[in-house]
N, C-alpha and C positions, 0 to 999 in steps of 0.2 A: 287638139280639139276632138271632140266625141263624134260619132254618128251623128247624133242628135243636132249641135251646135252645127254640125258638116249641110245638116240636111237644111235645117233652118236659113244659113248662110246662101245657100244656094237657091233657096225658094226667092227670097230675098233679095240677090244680082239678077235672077230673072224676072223680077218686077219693073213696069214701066216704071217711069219719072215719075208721076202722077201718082201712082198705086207706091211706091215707096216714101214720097214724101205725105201721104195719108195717114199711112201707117205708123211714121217715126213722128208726126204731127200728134196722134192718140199714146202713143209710147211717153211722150217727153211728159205728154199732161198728168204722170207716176210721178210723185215729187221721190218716192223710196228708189225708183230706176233712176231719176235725176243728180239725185245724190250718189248714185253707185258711179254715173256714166262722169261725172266732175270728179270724183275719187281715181277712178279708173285713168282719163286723162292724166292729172297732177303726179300719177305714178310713171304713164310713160311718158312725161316730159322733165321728169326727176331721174329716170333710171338710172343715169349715166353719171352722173353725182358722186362725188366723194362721200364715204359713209364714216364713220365709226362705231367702232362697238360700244353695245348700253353701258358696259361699266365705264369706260374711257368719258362718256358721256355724264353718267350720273356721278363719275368725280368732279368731273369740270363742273356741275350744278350745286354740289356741296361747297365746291372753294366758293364759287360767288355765292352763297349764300339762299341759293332757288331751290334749292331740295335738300331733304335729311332723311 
């Protein structure tokens, strides 16, 4: 994390209940932060995920027939 993100974070745990759930209340109403913060989740609850690599992948799409 930056400064920046450091500093933000910290302003942020010392916010009462009230004053934090304000602020992520005005936050969420960002459809463009909405979609980064459901992106962001999906990732770390994927992380740990078996991957393969894009060619490994984009063969297996060519034999079934979903990509050329």
């Amino acid at each position: 994390m930056t400064a920046v993100y450091e500093g933000v974070a910290k302003i942020i745990t010392g916010m009462k209940r009230p004053e934090r759930n304000k602020l992520l209340g005005v936050l969420l109403q960002d459809s463009a932060l909405l979609k980064d913060l459901e992106e962001a989740m999906i990732i770390a609850r994927r992380r740990h995920e078996k991957s393969e690599p894009l060619e490994e992948f984009a063969d297996r799409m060519r034999r079934k027939g979903r990509f050329k």
